[in-house]
Steps between C-alpha positions, in 0.01 A plus 500: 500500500547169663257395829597267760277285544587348834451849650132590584330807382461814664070444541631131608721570760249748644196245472763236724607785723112586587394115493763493768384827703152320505614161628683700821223753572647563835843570408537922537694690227715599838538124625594380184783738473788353686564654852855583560687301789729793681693322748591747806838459794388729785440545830173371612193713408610630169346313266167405751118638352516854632836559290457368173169431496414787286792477324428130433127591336624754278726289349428217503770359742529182758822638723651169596717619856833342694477694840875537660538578877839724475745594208761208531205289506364724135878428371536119565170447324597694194868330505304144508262565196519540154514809351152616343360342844379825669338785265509787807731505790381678806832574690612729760716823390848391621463147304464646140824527468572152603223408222671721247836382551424116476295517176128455630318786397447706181576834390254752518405803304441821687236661283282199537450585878313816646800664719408844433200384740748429738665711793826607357664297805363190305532590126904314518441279773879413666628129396188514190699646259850399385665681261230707379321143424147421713444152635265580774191692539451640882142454566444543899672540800505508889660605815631273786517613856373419836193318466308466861188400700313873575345329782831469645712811395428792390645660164744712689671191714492274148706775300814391573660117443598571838122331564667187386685486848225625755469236773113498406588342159736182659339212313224688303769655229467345190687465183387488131785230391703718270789608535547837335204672612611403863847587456411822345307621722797423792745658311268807500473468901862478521520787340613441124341774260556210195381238693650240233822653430695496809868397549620180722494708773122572475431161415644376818255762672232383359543175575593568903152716504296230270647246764401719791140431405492131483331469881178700363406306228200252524520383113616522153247518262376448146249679310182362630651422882592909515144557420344254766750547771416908481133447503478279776725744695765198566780741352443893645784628276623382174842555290551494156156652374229738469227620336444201264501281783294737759288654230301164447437475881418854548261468197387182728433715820782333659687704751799552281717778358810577368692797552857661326739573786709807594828286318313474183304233300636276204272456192476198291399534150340245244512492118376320215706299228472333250641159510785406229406253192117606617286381217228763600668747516239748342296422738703512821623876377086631455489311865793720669356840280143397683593464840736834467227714295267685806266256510742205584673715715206546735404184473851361620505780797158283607619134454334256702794320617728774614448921441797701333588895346476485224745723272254687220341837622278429229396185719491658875275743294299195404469328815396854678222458296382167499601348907595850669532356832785251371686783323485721824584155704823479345557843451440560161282840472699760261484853659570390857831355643525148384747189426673664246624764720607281768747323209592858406536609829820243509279256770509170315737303339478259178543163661787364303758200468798573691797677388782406704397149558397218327164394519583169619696668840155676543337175424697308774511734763134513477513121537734530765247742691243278445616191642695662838 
Protein backbone atom coordinates (compact mmCIF):
# COMPACT_ATOMS: atom_id res chain seq x y z
CA UNK A 1 0.00 0.00 0.00
CA UNK A 2 1.27 3.25 -1.25
CA UNK A 3 0.48 6.77 0.94
CA UNK A 4 0.31 10.09 -0.50
CA UNK A 5 2.12 12.08 1.10
CA UNK A 6 0.89 15.48 0.00
CA UNK A 7 -2.52 14.51 1.46
CA UNK A 8 -2.88 15.10 5.27
CA UNK A 9 -3.99 12.51 7.67
CA UNK A 10 -7.25 11.85 8.94
CA UNK A 11 -6.12 13.11 12.96
CA UNK A 12 -4.40 16.07 10.76
CA UNK A 13 -7.09 17.32 8.93
CA UNK A 14 -9.26 17.22 12.06
CA UNK A 15 -6.52 19.02 14.30
CA UNK A 16 -6.62 22.03 11.16
CA UNK A 17 -10.38 21.81 10.97
CA UNK A 18 -10.68 22.48 14.98
CA UNK A 19 -7.58 24.98 14.98
CA UNK A 20 -9.83 26.71 12.54
CA UNK A 21 -13.27 26.39 14.60
CA UNK A 22 -11.20 28.03 17.48
CA UNK A 23 -9.78 30.98 15.53
CA UNK A 24 -13.72 31.93 14.43
CA UNK A 25 -15.42 31.28 17.80
CA UNK A 26 -18.35 33.26 16.69
CA UNK A 27 -19.06 31.63 13.53
CA UNK A 28 -22.48 29.22 14.30
CA UNK A 29 -22.56 25.66 12.82
CA UNK A 30 -25.94 27.34 11.15
CA UNK A 31 -24.07 30.60 9.84
CA UNK A 32 -21.38 28.80 8.49
CA UNK A 33 -23.60 26.70 6.38
CA UNK A 34 -24.37 28.65 3.29
CA UNK A 35 -27.90 30.30 3.22
CA UNK A 36 -29.70 29.75 0.04
CA UNK A 37 -30.52 32.94 -2.16
CA UNK A 38 -34.35 32.18 -3.53
CA UNK A 39 -35.07 34.93 -5.75
CA UNK A 40 -39.05 35.60 -5.85
CA UNK A 41 -41.40 37.65 -9.10
CA UNK A 42 -44.65 38.55 -7.29
CA UNK A 43 -46.96 40.88 -6.47
CA UNK A 44 -45.98 43.00 -3.61
CA UNK A 45 -46.26 41.39 -0.12
CA UNK A 46 -45.34 37.88 -0.98
CA UNK A 47 -42.12 37.48 -0.08
CA UNK A 48 -42.28 40.46 2.98
CA UNK A 49 -41.47 38.99 6.96
CA UNK A 50 -44.95 37.76 7.79
CA UNK A 51 -44.80 35.32 4.62
CA UNK A 52 -41.63 33.70 4.56
CA UNK A 53 -40.35 34.56 7.57
CA UNK A 54 -40.90 31.23 9.06
CA UNK A 55 -40.26 29.62 6.12
CA UNK A 56 -36.96 31.53 5.81
CA UNK A 57 -35.73 30.22 9.57
CA UNK A 58 -36.44 26.76 8.96
CA UNK A 59 -34.44 26.61 6.17
CA UNK A 60 -32.22 28.50 6.12
CA UNK A 61 -33.35 30.86 3.23
CA UNK A 62 -32.75 34.80 2.22
CA UNK A 63 -35.92 35.19 -0.42
CA UNK A 64 -34.45 37.79 -2.71
CA UNK A 65 -38.10 39.48 -4.34
CA UNK A 66 -38.94 41.49 -7.89
CA UNK A 67 -42.48 42.91 -7.02
CA UNK A 68 -44.63 43.39 -10.47
CA UNK A 69 -47.72 45.74 -10.47
CA UNK A 70 -49.96 43.67 -13.16
CA UNK A 71 -49.35 40.50 -15.39
CA UNK A 72 -48.00 42.20 -18.67
CA UNK A 73 -45.82 43.98 -16.38
CA UNK A 74 -44.81 39.97 -14.62
CA UNK A 75 -44.32 38.91 -18.51
CA UNK A 76 -42.02 41.75 -19.83
CA UNK A 77 -39.76 41.19 -16.87
CA UNK A 78 -39.44 37.49 -17.42
CA UNK A 79 -39.06 38.08 -21.41
CA UNK A 80 -36.06 40.65 -20.46
CA UNK A 81 -34.04 38.24 -18.11
CA UNK A 82 -32.16 35.31 -18.33
CA UNK A 83 -33.50 32.21 -17.72
CA UNK A 84 -32.55 30.77 -14.12
CA UNK A 85 -33.28 34.58 -13.05
CA UNK A 86 -36.47 34.02 -10.96
CA UNK A 87 -36.69 30.65 -8.74
CA UNK A 88 -40.77 31.19 -7.94
CA UNK A 89 -43.20 33.06 -10.04
CA UNK A 90 -46.20 34.46 -8.30
CA UNK A 91 -48.71 34.99 -11.22
CA UNK A 92 -52.31 35.39 -11.59
CA UNK A 93 -54.47 32.22 -12.87
CA UNK A 94 -55.23 33.36 -16.46
CA UNK A 95 -51.31 34.12 -17.11
CA UNK A 96 -49.99 30.49 -16.53
CA UNK A 97 -50.72 29.62 -19.60
CA UNK A 98 -48.99 32.50 -21.16
CA UNK A 99 -45.91 31.32 -18.85
CA UNK A 100 -46.29 27.77 -20.02
CA UNK A 101 -46.51 28.43 -23.54
CA UNK A 102 -43.38 30.76 -23.84
CA UNK A 103 -40.96 28.45 -21.95
CA UNK A 104 -40.61 30.25 -18.43
CA UNK A 105 -41.64 27.92 -15.96
CA UNK A 106 -40.99 24.25 -15.04
CA UNK A 107 -42.90 21.21 -14.94
CA UNK A 108 -44.31 20.11 -11.89
CA UNK A 109 -45.05 16.84 -10.26
CA UNK A 110 -48.47 16.34 -8.77
CA UNK A 111 -47.66 14.04 -5.89
CA UNK A 112 -45.20 16.51 -4.56
CA UNK A 113 -48.13 18.94 -3.71
CA UNK A 114 -50.95 18.34 -1.01
CA UNK A 115 -54.24 18.58 -3.38
CA UNK A 116 -56.12 16.04 -1.61
CA UNK A 117 -56.13 19.02 1.07
CA UNK A 118 -57.69 20.95 -1.41
CA UNK A 119 -61.49 21.64 -2.32
CA UNK A 120 -62.11 19.42 -5.24
CA UNK A 121 -62.95 22.80 -7.23
CA UNK A 122 -59.11 23.44 -6.81
CA UNK A 123 -57.45 19.97 -7.03
CA UNK A 124 -57.12 20.71 -11.41
CA UNK A 125 -57.11 24.26 -11.31
CA UNK A 126 -58.40 25.56 -15.13
CA UNK A 127 -55.31 26.91 -17.38
CA UNK A 128 -52.72 24.88 -14.46
CA UNK A 129 -52.70 21.84 -16.10
CA UNK A 130 -52.01 21.11 -19.78
CA UNK A 131 -52.18 17.91 -21.00
CA UNK A 132 -52.31 16.06 -17.89
CA UNK A 133 -48.80 17.96 -17.14
CA UNK A 134 -48.78 20.58 -13.86
CA UNK A 135 -46.97 23.87 -14.19
CA UNK A 136 -48.78 25.80 -11.60
CA UNK A 137 -49.73 25.33 -8.10
CA UNK A 138 -53.09 27.45 -7.10
CA UNK A 139 -52.36 28.73 -3.74
CA UNK A 140 -55.10 31.61 -2.92
CA UNK A 141 -57.71 33.41 -4.36
CA UNK A 142 -60.27 36.34 -4.22
CA UNK A 143 -63.42 37.87 -5.36
CA UNK A 144 -63.89 41.31 -7.10
CA UNK A 145 -67.04 43.31 -6.82
CA UNK A 146 -68.32 46.57 -5.68
CA UNK A 147 -66.06 47.88 -3.21
CA UNK A 148 -67.68 51.12 -1.30
CA UNK A 149 -67.53 53.71 1.53
CA UNK A 150 -70.31 52.21 4.34
CA UNK A 151 -70.51 55.65 5.50
CA UNK A 152 -71.98 56.51 2.28
CA UNK A 153 -74.06 53.46 1.02
CA UNK A 154 -75.33 50.88 2.43
CA UNK A 155 -74.68 47.10 1.33
CA UNK A 156 -78.00 46.89 -0.39
CA UNK A 157 -77.50 50.22 -2.77
CA UNK A 158 -73.57 48.95 -3.43
CA UNK A 159 -74.77 45.41 -4.77
CA UNK A 160 -75.15 46.21 -8.06
CA UNK A 161 -72.35 47.96 -10.63
CA UNK A 162 -75.25 49.97 -11.25
CA UNK A 163 -73.56 52.04 -8.02
CA UNK A 164 -70.92 52.90 -10.50
CA UNK A 165 -73.47 55.40 -12.19
CA UNK A 166 -75.39 56.95 -9.10
CA UNK A 167 -75.14 60.74 -9.39
CA UNK A 168 -73.64 60.58 -5.70
CA UNK A 169 -70.50 58.83 -7.10
CA UNK A 170 -69.72 61.71 -10.15
CA UNK A 171 -66.04 62.30 -9.44
CA UNK A 172 -65.53 60.00 -6.36
CA UNK A 173 -65.55 56.58 -8.65
CA UNK A 174 -62.35 55.22 -8.87
CA UNK A 175 -60.48 52.75 -10.89
CA UNK A 176 -57.78 50.15 -9.99
CA UNK A 177 -55.74 50.62 -13.49
CA UNK A 178 -56.33 47.20 -14.97
CA UNK A 179 -58.00 46.39 -17.45
CA UNK A 180 -59.53 42.95 -17.08
CA UNK A 181 -60.84 43.14 -13.74
CA UNK A 182 -62.70 46.37 -14.91
CA UNK A 183 -63.85 45.01 -18.05
CA UNK A 184 -65.01 41.93 -16.40
CA UNK A 185 -66.88 43.14 -14.14
CA UNK A 186 -68.86 45.44 -17.08
CA UNK A 187 -69.37 42.66 -19.10
CA UNK A 188 -71.10 41.07 -16.06
CA UNK A 189 -73.37 44.38 -15.72
CA UNK A 190 -74.16 44.18 -19.26
CA UNK A 191 -75.29 41.12 -18.76
CA UNK A 192 -72.70 38.45 -20.15
CA UNK A 193 -72.81 35.11 -17.99
CA UNK A 194 -68.86 34.52 -19.43
CA UNK A 195 -67.90 37.80 -18.89
CA UNK A 196 -64.63 37.18 -21.13
CA UNK A 197 -66.03 35.23 -23.86
CA UNK A 198 -68.43 37.36 -25.62
CA UNK A 199 -68.82 37.86 -29.42
CA UNK A 200 -68.17 41.41 -31.33
CA UNK A 201 -71.43 42.21 -30.62
CA UNK A 202 -70.94 42.09 -26.79
CA UNK A 203 -67.76 43.66 -27.05
CA UNK A 204 -69.21 46.67 -28.64
CA UNK A 205 -71.67 46.69 -25.52
CA UNK A 206 -69.31 46.71 -23.30
CA UNK A 207 -67.50 49.27 -24.54
CA UNK A 208 -70.79 51.80 -25.09
CA UNK A 209 -71.61 50.96 -21.17
CA UNK A 210 -67.69 51.17 -20.01
CA UNK A 211 -67.85 54.58 -21.99
CA UNK A 212 -71.10 55.59 -20.34
CA UNK A 213 -69.17 55.78 -17.09
CA UNK A 214 -66.33 57.98 -17.98
CA UNK A 215 -68.16 61.33 -16.29
CA UNK A 216 -68.02 59.47 -12.72
CA UNK A 217 -64.64 58.74 -12.42
CA UNK A 218 -62.29 60.89 -10.18
CA UNK A 219 -59.00 58.63 -10.84
CA UNK A 220 -57.20 55.67 -12.05
CA UNK A 221 -55.23 54.08 -9.65
CA UNK A 222 -52.30 51.86 -8.74
CA UNK A 223 -51.82 49.64 -5.92
CA UNK A 224 -50.92 51.94 -3.17
CA UNK A 225 -53.14 55.15 -4.68
CA UNK A 226 -56.45 52.57 -4.48
CA UNK A 227 -55.53 52.09 -0.93
CA UNK A 228 -55.08 55.89 0.03
CA UNK A 229 -57.74 57.33 -2.14
CA UNK A 230 -60.41 54.74 -0.27
CA UNK A 231 -59.21 55.61 3.13
CA UNK A 232 -59.30 59.14 2.88
CA UNK A 233 -62.85 58.80 1.43
CA UNK A 234 -61.67 60.82 -1.89
CA UNK A 235 -63.13 57.79 -4.01
CA UNK A 236 -66.80 56.52 -2.37
CA UNK A 237 -66.95 53.60 -4.87
CA UNK A 238 -64.28 51.67 -6.50
CA UNK A 239 -64.11 49.24 -9.73
CA UNK A 240 -61.99 46.57 -10.38
CA UNK A 241 -61.51 45.13 -6.71
CA UNK A 242 -62.44 43.78 -3.49
CA UNK A 243 -61.65 42.14 -0.60
CA UNK A 244 -57.82 42.29 -0.95
CA UNK A 245 -58.03 45.83 -1.42
CA UNK A 246 -60.95 46.62 1.30
CA UNK A 247 -59.87 43.87 3.63
CA UNK A 248 -56.61 45.85 4.65
CA UNK A 249 -58.73 49.02 5.34
CA UNK A 250 -61.44 47.28 7.09
CA UNK A 251 -58.72 45.49 9.18
CA UNK A 252 -57.60 49.39 9.52
CA UNK A 253 -61.07 50.59 10.86
CA UNK A 254 -61.50 52.46 7.77
CA UNK A 255 -65.04 52.85 6.61
CA UNK A 256 -64.69 50.42 3.77
CA UNK A 257 -66.32 47.30 2.36
CA UNK A 258 -66.74 45.37 -0.48
CA UNK A 259 -69.69 43.63 -1.52
CA UNK A 260 -70.57 40.80 -4.61
CA UNK A 261 -73.48 42.20 -6.60
CA UNK A 262 -76.81 40.71 -7.77
CA UNK A 263 -74.82 40.20 -11.58
CA UNK A 264 -72.17 38.20 -9.97
CA UNK A 265 -68.49 38.61 -8.87
CA UNK A 266 -65.26 37.55 -10.88
CA UNK A 267 -62.44 35.79 -8.93
CA UNK A 268 -58.84 36.11 -9.59
CA UNK A 269 -56.61 33.35 -8.66
CA UNK A 270 -52.74 33.21 -7.90
CA UNK A 271 -50.26 30.31 -8.19
CA UNK A 272 -46.83 29.42 -7.58
CA UNK A 273 -44.09 28.31 -10.21
CA UNK A 274 -41.19 27.49 -10.49
CA UNK A 275 -39.08 29.51 -12.74
CA UNK A 276 -37.31 27.61 -15.85
CA UNK A 277 -33.30 26.94 -15.72
CA UNK A 278 -33.96 27.70 -11.70
CA UNK A 279 -30.79 26.58 -10.07
CA UNK A 280 -32.74 26.07 -6.71
CA UNK A 281 -35.04 24.41 -7.67
CA UNK A 282 -35.24 22.01 -4.57
CA UNK A 283 -35.73 24.61 -2.71
CA UNK A 284 -38.34 26.71 -4.50
CA UNK A 285 -40.59 23.24 -4.74
CA UNK A 286 -40.32 22.64 -0.43
CA UNK A 287 -41.24 26.64 -0.67
CA UNK A 288 -44.61 26.15 -2.85
CA UNK A 289 -45.36 22.54 -0.66
CA UNK A 290 -44.97 25.08 2.59
CA UNK A 291 -47.10 27.79 1.74
CA UNK A 292 -49.87 25.11 0.34
CA UNK A 293 -49.51 22.58 3.44
CA UNK A 294 -52.29 24.08 6.30
CA UNK A 295 -50.04 26.02 7.92
CA UNK A 296 -48.96 28.18 4.84
CA UNK A 297 -52.30 28.24 3.83
CA UNK A 298 -53.48 30.16 6.88
CA UNK A 299 -50.77 32.07 6.96
CA UNK A 300 -51.32 33.36 3.26
CA UNK A 301 -55.29 33.88 4.07
CA UNK A 302 -53.61 36.54 6.84
CA UNK A 303 -50.90 38.31 4.71
CA UNK A 304 -50.02 41.62 5.75
CA UNK A 305 -50.12 43.24 2.49
CA UNK A 306 -53.38 42.08 1.06
CA UNK A 307 -55.98 39.06 2.65
CA UNK A 308 -57.05 36.10 0.25
CA UNK A 309 -59.16 32.33 0.38
CA UNK A 310 -57.23 30.34 0.46
CA UNK A 311 -57.96 26.86 -1.41
CA UNK A 312 -56.97 23.88 1.34
CA UNK A 313 -59.86 22.92 3.81
CA UNK A 314 -57.10 21.60 5.65
CA UNK A 315 -55.96 25.39 5.92
CA UNK A 316 -59.50 27.29 6.57
CA UNK A 317 -59.45 24.51 9.29
CA UNK A 318 -56.14 25.96 10.39
CA UNK A 319 -56.83 29.49 10.37
CA UNK A 320 -60.33 28.78 12.37
CA UNK A 321 -58.08 27.86 14.85
CA UNK A 322 -55.37 30.11 15.12
CA UNK A 323 -57.09 34.05 13.91
CA UNK A 324 -60.95 33.01 13.98
CA UNK A 325 -62.09 36.42 13.44
CA UNK A 326 -60.09 36.59 9.98
CA UNK A 327 -61.46 33.21 8.85
CA UNK A 328 -65.12 34.32 9.71
CA UNK A 329 -64.09 37.93 8.08
CA UNK A 330 -63.67 36.43 4.85
CA UNK A 331 -66.01 33.82 5.18
CA UNK A 332 -64.14 30.93 5.79
CA UNK A 333 -65.96 28.90 8.76
CA UNK A 334 -66.78 25.16 7.44
CA UNK A 335 -70.35 24.18 8.59
CA UNK A 336 -72.00 27.51 7.76
CA UNK A 337 -72.60 29.06 4.25
CA UNK A 338 -69.34 30.34 3.04
CA UNK A 339 -67.15 31.38 -0.19
CA UNK A 340 -67.12 28.16 -1.53
CA UNK A 341 -70.75 28.02 -1.94
CA UNK A 342 -71.10 31.30 -3.44
CA UNK A 343 -68.50 29.83 -6.40
CA UNK A 344 -70.73 26.74 -6.39
CA UNK A 345 -73.72 28.53 -6.31
CA UNK A 346 -72.62 29.77 -10.07
CA UNK A 347 -72.06 33.67 -8.47
CA UNK A 348 -68.47 34.31 -9.51
CA UNK A 349 -66.54 33.98 -12.38
CA UNK A 350 -62.66 33.05 -12.93
CA UNK A 351 -61.31 36.34 -14.17
CA UNK A 352 -59.70 35.28 -17.37
CA UNK A 353 -57.89 36.56 -20.66
CA UNK A 354 -60.33 37.16 -23.27
CA UNK A 355 -61.58 34.77 -25.71
CA UNK A 356 -62.85 36.53 -28.59
CA UNK A 357 -60.41 39.33 -28.49
CA UNK A 358 -57.00 39.91 -28.32
CA UNK A 359 -55.58 41.19 -25.35
CA UNK A 360 -54.10 44.06 -26.97
CA UNK A 361 -57.96 45.33 -28.28
CA UNK A 362 -58.74 45.04 -24.48
CA UNK A 363 -55.50 46.72 -23.79
CA UNK A 364 -56.29 49.76 -26.08
CA UNK A 365 -59.72 50.29 -25.47
CA UNK A 366 -58.83 50.53 -21.92
CA UNK A 367 -56.32 53.18 -23.03
CA UNK A 368 -58.78 54.70 -25.09
CA UNK A 369 -61.19 55.00 -21.94
CA UNK A 370 -58.63 56.33 -20.07
CA UNK A 371 -57.53 59.19 -21.94
CA UNK A 372 -61.33 60.50 -23.25
Amino acid sequence: MTHDLTRPSRRKLLKMTGAAALATPFLSIRAAAQTTNLSMLAWYGHAEPDVVGAFEEANNVKFTPKYYTGGDNMLGLIAQSPPGTYDVILSDGEYVQQLNAAGYIEELDPADYAFDDFFPEFQKFPGHWSDDKLYSVITRFGFLGVAYNTDAFSEKEASTYGLYADERVTGKLGHFDWHLPNLGQTSLYAGNPSPYDIDAAAWEAVQEKTMGLRGQVGGFFDYGGTFSSLESGQMVAFAGIGDWITGVLERNGAPVRSVIPEEGGLQWTESFSIGKGSQNQDMARKWIQYITSPEGQAVSASMAAYPAIIPSKAGWQVLNETNPAEAKRQNMVLGERNAMDMIREGRIQFRQLPVQQSLEDWNDFWSDYKGA
